[in-house]
VOGU-3710 file (C-alpha; in Angstrom, 3 decimals, decimal comma):
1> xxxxxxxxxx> 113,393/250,851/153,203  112,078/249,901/157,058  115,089/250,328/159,204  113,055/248,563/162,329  113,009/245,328/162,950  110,160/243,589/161,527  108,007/240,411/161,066  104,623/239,870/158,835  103,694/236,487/158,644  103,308/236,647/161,674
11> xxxxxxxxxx> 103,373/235,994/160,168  104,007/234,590/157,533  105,138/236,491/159,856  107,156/238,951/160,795  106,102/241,693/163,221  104,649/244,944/161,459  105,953/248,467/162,294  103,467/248,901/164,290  105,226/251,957/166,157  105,271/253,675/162,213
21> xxxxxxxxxx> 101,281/252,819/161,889  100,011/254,609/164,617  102,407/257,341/165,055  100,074/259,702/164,201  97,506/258,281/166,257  95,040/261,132/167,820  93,740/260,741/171,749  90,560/259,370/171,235  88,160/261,730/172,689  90,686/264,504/172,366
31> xxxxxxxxxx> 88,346/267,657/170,393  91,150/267,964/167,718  89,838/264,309/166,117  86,095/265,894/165,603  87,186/269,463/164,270  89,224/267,848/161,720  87,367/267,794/158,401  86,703/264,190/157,516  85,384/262,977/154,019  83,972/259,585/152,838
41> xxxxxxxxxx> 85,671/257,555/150,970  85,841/254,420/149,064  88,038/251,885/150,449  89,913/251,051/147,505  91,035/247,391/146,422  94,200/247,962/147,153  93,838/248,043/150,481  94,489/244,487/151,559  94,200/244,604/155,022  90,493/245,606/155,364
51> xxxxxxxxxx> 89,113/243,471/151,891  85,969/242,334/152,050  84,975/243,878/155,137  81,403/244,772/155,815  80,807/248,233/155,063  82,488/250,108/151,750  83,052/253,351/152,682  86,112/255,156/155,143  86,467/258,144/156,801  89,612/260,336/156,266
61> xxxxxxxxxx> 91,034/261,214/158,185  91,597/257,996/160,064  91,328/257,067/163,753  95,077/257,068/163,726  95,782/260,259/161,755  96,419/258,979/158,577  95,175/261,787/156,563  96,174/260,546/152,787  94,914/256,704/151,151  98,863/256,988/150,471
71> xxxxxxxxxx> 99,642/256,790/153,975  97,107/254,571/154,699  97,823/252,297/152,347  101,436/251,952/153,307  100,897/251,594/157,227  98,198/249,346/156,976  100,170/246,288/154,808  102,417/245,999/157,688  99,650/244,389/159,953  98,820/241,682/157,360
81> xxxxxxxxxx> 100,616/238,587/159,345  98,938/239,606/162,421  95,575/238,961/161,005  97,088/235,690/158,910  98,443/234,803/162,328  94,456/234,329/163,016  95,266/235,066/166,999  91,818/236,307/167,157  88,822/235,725/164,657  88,523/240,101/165,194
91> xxxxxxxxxx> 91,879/241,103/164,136  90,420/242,129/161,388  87,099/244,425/162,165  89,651/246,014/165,325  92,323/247,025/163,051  90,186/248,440/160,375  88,177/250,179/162,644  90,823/252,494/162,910  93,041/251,993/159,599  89,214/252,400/157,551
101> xxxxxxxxxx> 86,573/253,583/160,135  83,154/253,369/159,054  82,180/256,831/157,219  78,203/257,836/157,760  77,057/261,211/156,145  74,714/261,473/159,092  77,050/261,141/161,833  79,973/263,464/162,059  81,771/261,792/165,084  83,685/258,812/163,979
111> xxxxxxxxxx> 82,627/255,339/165,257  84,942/254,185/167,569  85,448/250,228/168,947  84,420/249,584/171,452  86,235/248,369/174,592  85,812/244,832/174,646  86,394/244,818/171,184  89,600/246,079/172,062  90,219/243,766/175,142  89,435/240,589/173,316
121> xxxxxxxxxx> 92,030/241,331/170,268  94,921/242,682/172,688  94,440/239,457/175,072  94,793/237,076/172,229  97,033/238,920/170,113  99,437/240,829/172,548  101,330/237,216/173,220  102,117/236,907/169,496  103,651/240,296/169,602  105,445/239,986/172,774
131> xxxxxxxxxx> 106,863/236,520/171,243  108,602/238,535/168,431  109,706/241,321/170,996  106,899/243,764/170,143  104,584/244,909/173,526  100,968/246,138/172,815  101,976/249,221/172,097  100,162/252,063/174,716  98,217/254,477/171,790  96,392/250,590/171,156
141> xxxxxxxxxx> 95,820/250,964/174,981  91,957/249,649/175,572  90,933/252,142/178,208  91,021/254,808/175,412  88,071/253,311/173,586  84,481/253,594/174,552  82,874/250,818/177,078  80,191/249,083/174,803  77,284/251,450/173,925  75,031/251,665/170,601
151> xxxxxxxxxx> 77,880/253,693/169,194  80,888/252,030/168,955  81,993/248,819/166,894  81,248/245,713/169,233  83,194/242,408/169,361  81,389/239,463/167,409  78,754/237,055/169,948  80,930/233,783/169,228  78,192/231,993/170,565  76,248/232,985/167,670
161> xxxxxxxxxx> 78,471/233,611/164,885  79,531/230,996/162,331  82,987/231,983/161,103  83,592/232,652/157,384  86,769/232,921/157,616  89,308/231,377/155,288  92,202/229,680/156,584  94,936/230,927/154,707  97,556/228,392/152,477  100,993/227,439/153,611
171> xxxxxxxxxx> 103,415/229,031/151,304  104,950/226,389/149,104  108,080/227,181/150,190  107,439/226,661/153,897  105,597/223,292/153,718  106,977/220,761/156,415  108,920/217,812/154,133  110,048/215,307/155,492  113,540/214,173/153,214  115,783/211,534/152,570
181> xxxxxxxxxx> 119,085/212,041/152,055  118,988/211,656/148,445  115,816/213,891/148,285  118,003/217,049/150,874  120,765/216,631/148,038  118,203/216,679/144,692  116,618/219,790/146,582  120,180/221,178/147,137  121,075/220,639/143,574  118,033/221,722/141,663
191> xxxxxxxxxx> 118,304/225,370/143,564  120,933/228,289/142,990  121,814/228,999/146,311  121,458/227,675/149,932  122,485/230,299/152,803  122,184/229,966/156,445  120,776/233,630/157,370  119,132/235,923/160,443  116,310/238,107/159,276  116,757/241,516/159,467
201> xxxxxxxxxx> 113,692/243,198/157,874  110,603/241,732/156,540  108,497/244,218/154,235  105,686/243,288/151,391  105,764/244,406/147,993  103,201/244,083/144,891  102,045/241,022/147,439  105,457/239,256/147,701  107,675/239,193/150,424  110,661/241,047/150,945
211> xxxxxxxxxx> 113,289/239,193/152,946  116,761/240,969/153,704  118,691/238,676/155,998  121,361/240,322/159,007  124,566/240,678/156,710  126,810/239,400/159,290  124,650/236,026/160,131  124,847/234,845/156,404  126,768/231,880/155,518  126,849/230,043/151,898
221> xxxxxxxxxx> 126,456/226,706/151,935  126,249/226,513/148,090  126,335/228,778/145,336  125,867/228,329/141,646  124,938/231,171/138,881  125,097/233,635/142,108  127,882/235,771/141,890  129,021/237,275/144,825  127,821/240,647/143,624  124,647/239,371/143,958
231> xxxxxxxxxx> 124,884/238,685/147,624  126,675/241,821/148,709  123,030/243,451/148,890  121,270/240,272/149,225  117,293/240,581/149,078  115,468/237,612/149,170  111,852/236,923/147,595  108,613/235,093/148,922  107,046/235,423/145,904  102,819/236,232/146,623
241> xxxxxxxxxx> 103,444/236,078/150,431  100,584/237,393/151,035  98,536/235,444/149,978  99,885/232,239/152,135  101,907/232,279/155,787  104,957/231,075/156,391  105,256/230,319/160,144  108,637/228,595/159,563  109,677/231,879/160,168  108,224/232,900/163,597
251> xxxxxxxxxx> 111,520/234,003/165,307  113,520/237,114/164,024  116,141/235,397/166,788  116,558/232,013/165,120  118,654/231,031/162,361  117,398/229,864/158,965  118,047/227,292/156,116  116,707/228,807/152,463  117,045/227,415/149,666  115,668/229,259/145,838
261> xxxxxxxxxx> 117,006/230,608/142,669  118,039/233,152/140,773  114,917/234,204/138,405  114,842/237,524/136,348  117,859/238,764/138,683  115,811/237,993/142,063  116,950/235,428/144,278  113,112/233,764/144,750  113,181/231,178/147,777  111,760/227,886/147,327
271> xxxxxxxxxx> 112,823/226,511/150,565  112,900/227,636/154,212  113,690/225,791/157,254  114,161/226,532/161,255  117,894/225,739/161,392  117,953/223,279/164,491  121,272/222,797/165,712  121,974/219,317/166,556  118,468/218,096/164,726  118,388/215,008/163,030
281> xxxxxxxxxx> 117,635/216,461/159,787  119,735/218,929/159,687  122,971/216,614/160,680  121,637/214,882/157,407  121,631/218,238/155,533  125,267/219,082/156,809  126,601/215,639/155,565  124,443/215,665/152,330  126,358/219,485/151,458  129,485/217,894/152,101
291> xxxx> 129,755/215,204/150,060  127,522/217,243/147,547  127,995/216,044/143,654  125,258/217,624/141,656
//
């Protein structure tokens, strides 16, 4: 379990651990990175983060230490919302520069980004961070990366470059509806539970997300097949979030309204809202619970 504060969906979006990923990080340039013994390998399916990216082959170690697919497999999930958060259209080819660097037989120094490369991702992407409470964090600092040259890994021309990119789907549960009052209370009554909760740690497992709210910020506005055992060590479920962001929740500070069911022993959501106190809509929610007759 991640005992640090975290967000992924960006994304979807909660913060990775970044601190976690690139604690092993070696000083780039430092002789220790070359002496070590690196070997080419595939970069397996499973590694989410850098699918589909342009070459097929990593080195190990990594450009941040990781010396096992293990351990890059589990640092590297964590910075899955930050590329869904699409702050920069080279998230992607920065971070896997370093989680899976490019691996030539014929070269036995790794390939590096370059500066700008760097530059460009931090000054787009370091707001998003700092908006969740995370700073750039210093071994990401851009002055330890090569100034452009033939070989590092450049920044894309955006002049010239016609982005492929796909723009990911808004999880089902975290699609803007607008309600009437008859609709808040058919929602309310076709779901198992509706709690007002704080996140405390967002993690992703198997591709879902892994949701456990702050214990002491949860509040049960209804309850039905959920026993209270259940919600002692309540874990909530975004079931394939990565596959779709969520920026409904885009503030580990703010409150939330979710809404789901109990399905094979998992409370799944199916509902999440921004809890605006004092909005409209969710005056109409508070009246609709109390007066609720399912």
């Amino acid at each position: 379990m991640m005992h640090n504060r975290i967000l992924v969906t960006f994304m979807a979006l909660v913060l990775p651990v970044y601190v976690e990923a690139i604690h092993g990080m070696y000083p780039f340039g430092h002789p220790e990175l070359f002496y070590k013994k690196s070997n080419c390998k595939p970069i397996p399916t499973t590694l989410l983060l850098c699918h589909d990216i342009e070459y097929s082959e990593m080195r190990l170690p990594n450009l941040l230490g990781h010396e096992t697919m293990k351990e890059v497999l589990q640092q590297a999930s964590s910075w899955i919302p930050l590329v869904q958060k699409q702050c920069h259209p080279d998230t992607k080819k920065f971070l896997c520069s370093l989680f899976a660097p490019v691996c030539l037989d014929e070269l036995d120094e790794p390939i590096q980004p370059c500066r700008t490369l760097c530059e460009r991702v931090e000054q787009s992407c370091a707001p998003v961070m700092s908006a969740f409470g995370y700073p750039w964090p210093d071994m990401l600092n851009c002055s330890r990366f090569p100034e452009d040259n033939d070989l590092c890994i450049p920044p894309a021309i955006v002049d010239h470059v016609v982005s492929t990119t796909k723009v990911p789907k808004v999880c089902d549960a975290c699609k803007d509806k607008e309600e009437n009052d008859n609709e808040i209370i058919e929602n309310l009554c076709k779901n198992d539970f509706a709690l007002k909760i704080k996140v405390k740690e967002i993690s992703y497992i198997n591709g879902d997300t892994k949701i456990i709210p702050e214990t002491k910020s949860k509040t049960i506005y209804k309850l039905n097949g959920v026993t209270e055992r259940d919600l002692k060590k309540t874990v909530l479920w975004l079931k394939d979030g990565l596959q779709c962001t969520c920026d409904e929740i885009n503030d580990i500070n703010a409150p939330y309204l979710v809404m789901g069911q109990k399905l094979d022993g998992n409370l799944v959501l199916t509902s999440v809202k921004r809890w605006q106190r004092g909005h409209r809509e969710f005056k109409r929610i508070s009246r609709s619970i109390r007066k609720l007759q399912c």
